[in-house]
N, C-alpha and C positions, 0 to 999 in steps of 0.2 A: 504494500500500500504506500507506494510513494508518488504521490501526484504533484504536480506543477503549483505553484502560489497560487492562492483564486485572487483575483482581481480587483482593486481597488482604485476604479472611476472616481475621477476629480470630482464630480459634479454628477446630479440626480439625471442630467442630460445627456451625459457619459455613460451611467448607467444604463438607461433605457435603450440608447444606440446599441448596443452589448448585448441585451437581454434580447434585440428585433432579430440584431444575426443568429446569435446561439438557439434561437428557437428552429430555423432550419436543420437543424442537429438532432431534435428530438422525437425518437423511433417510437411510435404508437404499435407496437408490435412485440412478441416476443413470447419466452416458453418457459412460464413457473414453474411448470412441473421438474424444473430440476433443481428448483430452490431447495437448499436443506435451514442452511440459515437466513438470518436477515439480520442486521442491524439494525436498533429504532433510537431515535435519535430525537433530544429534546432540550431545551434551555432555559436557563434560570438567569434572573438578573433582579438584583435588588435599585433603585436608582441609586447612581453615582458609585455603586461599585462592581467588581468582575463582569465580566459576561462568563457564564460557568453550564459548559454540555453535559450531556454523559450521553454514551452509548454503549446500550445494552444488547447483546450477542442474545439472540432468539434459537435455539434448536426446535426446528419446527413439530418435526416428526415429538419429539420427546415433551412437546409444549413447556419447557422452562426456558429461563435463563444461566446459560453456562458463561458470560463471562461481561462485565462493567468495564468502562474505562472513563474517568473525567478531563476535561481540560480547563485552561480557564485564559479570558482575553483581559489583559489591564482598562479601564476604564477609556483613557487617553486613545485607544487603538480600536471601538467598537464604534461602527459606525450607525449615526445614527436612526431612530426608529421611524422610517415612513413607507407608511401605508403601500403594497408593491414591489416594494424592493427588499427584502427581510433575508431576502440568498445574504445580499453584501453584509448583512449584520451578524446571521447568524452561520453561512457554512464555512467559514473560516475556524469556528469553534470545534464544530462538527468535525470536520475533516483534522483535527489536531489531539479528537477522540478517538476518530479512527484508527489514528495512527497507534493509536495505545493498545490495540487490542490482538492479541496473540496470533488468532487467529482472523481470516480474511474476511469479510459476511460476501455471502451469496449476493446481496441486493439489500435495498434499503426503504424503512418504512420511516418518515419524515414529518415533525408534528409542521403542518402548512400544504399551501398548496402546489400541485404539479398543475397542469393545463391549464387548471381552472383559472388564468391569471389576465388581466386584461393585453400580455404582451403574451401570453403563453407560456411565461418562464417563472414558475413560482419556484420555491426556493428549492422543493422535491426535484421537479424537472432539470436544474440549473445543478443540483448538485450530481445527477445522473449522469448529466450529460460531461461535467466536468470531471470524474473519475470514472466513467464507464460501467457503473454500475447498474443495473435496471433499478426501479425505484418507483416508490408510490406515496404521494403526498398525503395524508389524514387531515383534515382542520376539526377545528372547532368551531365555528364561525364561518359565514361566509365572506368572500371578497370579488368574486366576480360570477355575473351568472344569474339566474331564476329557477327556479322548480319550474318541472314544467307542468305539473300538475299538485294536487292538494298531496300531499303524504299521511298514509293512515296513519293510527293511534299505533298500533301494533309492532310488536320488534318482528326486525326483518324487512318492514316494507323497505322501499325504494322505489325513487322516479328523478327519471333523468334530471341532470344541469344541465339547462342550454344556455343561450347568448345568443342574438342576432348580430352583435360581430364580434368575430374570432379569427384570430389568425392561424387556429390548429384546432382539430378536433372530428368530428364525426356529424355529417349533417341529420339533420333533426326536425320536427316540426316546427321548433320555434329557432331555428337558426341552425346552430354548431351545439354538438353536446361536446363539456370540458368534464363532463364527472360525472357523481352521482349524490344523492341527497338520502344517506341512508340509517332511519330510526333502529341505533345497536340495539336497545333497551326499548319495555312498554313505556308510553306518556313521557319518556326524557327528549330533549331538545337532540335534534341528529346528528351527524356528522358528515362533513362533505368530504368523498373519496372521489379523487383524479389523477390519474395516470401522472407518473413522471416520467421516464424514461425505458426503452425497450419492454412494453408493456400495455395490452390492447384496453381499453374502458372497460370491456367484459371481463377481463380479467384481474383487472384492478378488483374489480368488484368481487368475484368466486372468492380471491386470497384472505383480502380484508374480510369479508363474511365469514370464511370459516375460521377464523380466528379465536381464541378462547375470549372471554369477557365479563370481568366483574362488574366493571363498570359500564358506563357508556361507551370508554376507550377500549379499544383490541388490548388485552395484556401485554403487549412486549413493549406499546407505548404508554401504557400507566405505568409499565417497571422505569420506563425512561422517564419518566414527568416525576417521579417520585425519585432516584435519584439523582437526577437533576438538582433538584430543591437540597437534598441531603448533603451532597459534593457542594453545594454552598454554600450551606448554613454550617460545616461541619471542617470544609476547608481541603476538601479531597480532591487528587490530583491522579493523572497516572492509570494504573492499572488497582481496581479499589475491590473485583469481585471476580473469582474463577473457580471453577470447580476441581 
């Protein structure tokens, strides 16, 4: 896992010129079935101090966690938070957890968006594309995009995310679909699943669904959202969890 620097644009207009070409790059296609692991990957920041990741090594088949890693960014060095551009803030962290982890991940599950992005390049897609990983963006929240129909009460539903303009995605009745809009849990608020990198919408979706789930989140990213927050409140670096 040794990747090139990711990039750091002068200016937010720097940035988006960046995100227009790199979206050309990114493969709606691809074949899970050989995923064994994944990486999931999440961020903590308190204001004005650390930016602080972890990423949590997922064995799939075995549904645990075999292995954590945290990193962390000086204040001075994190760039700041606007709305679209969240790759530049936060996969620099990401990718410096990565490097801590013993073992390679098959592909990568990303708290944010992949497609769903209004330039195509959320931070999932952006970090795919930049280490070649396949990859699949989770939010919490939306950021770009509409249901395209009402979503039932019930866990499991789903109905597409579309957009009337998109620069990548899968035509739809109401435009381009970037994802999906899909209720893990009864009566809890959803979750928006879009493709990042080497990785068709249907199959963002199979992966992500059959995921274990205590919560609203797929297990491997509430294991990352929870150490996340531990690695910095607690001051952990490095390699923090292996079996």
């Amino acid at each position: 896992m040794n990747w090139p620097p990711f990039p750091t644009p002068p200016d937010l207009r720097a940035a988006a010129e960046l995100q227009e070409r790199l979206t050309a790059a990114v493969e709606l296609n691809g074949d899970w079935s050989r995923v064994r692991t994944v990486a999931a990957l999440d961020a903590s920041i308190k204001r004005g101090e650390e930016l602080v990741a972890a990423a949590v090594l997922w064995d799939v088949s075995q549904g645990k966690v075999t292995e954590v890693a945290a990193a962390r960014v000086p204040p001075d060095e994190v760039f700041p938070y606007v709305p679209g551009f969240l790759s530049f803030r936060e996969a620099p962290v990401y990718l410096a957890a990565l490097e801590q982890l013993g073992n390679a991940p098959d592909a990568l599950l990303v708290d944010g968006q992949g497609i769903a992005h209004p330039r195509g390049l959320g931070v999932a897609a952006h970090l795919g594309v930049h280490t070649g990983l396949p990859s699949i963006g989770i939010a919490k929240s939306r950021l770009y995009g509409e249901a395209a129909e009402k979503l039932d009460e019930a866990a499991g539903s789903t109905v597409p995310l579309c957009a009337k303009l998109a620069v990548i995605g899968k035509p739809c009745d109401q435009g381009v679909q970037l994802g999906w809009v899909f209720r893990s849990r009864d009566r809890v608020k959803p979750i928006y699943v879009s493709p990042g990198h080497r990785v068709s919408l249907a199959e963002s979706l199979a992966f992500v669904a059959e995921l274990p789930r205590h919560t609203k989140l797929p297990e491997p990213l509430r294991q990352a959202h929870l150490w996340a927050g531990r690695a910095r409140r607690e001051g952990l670096e490095g390699k923090v969890f292996f079996e």
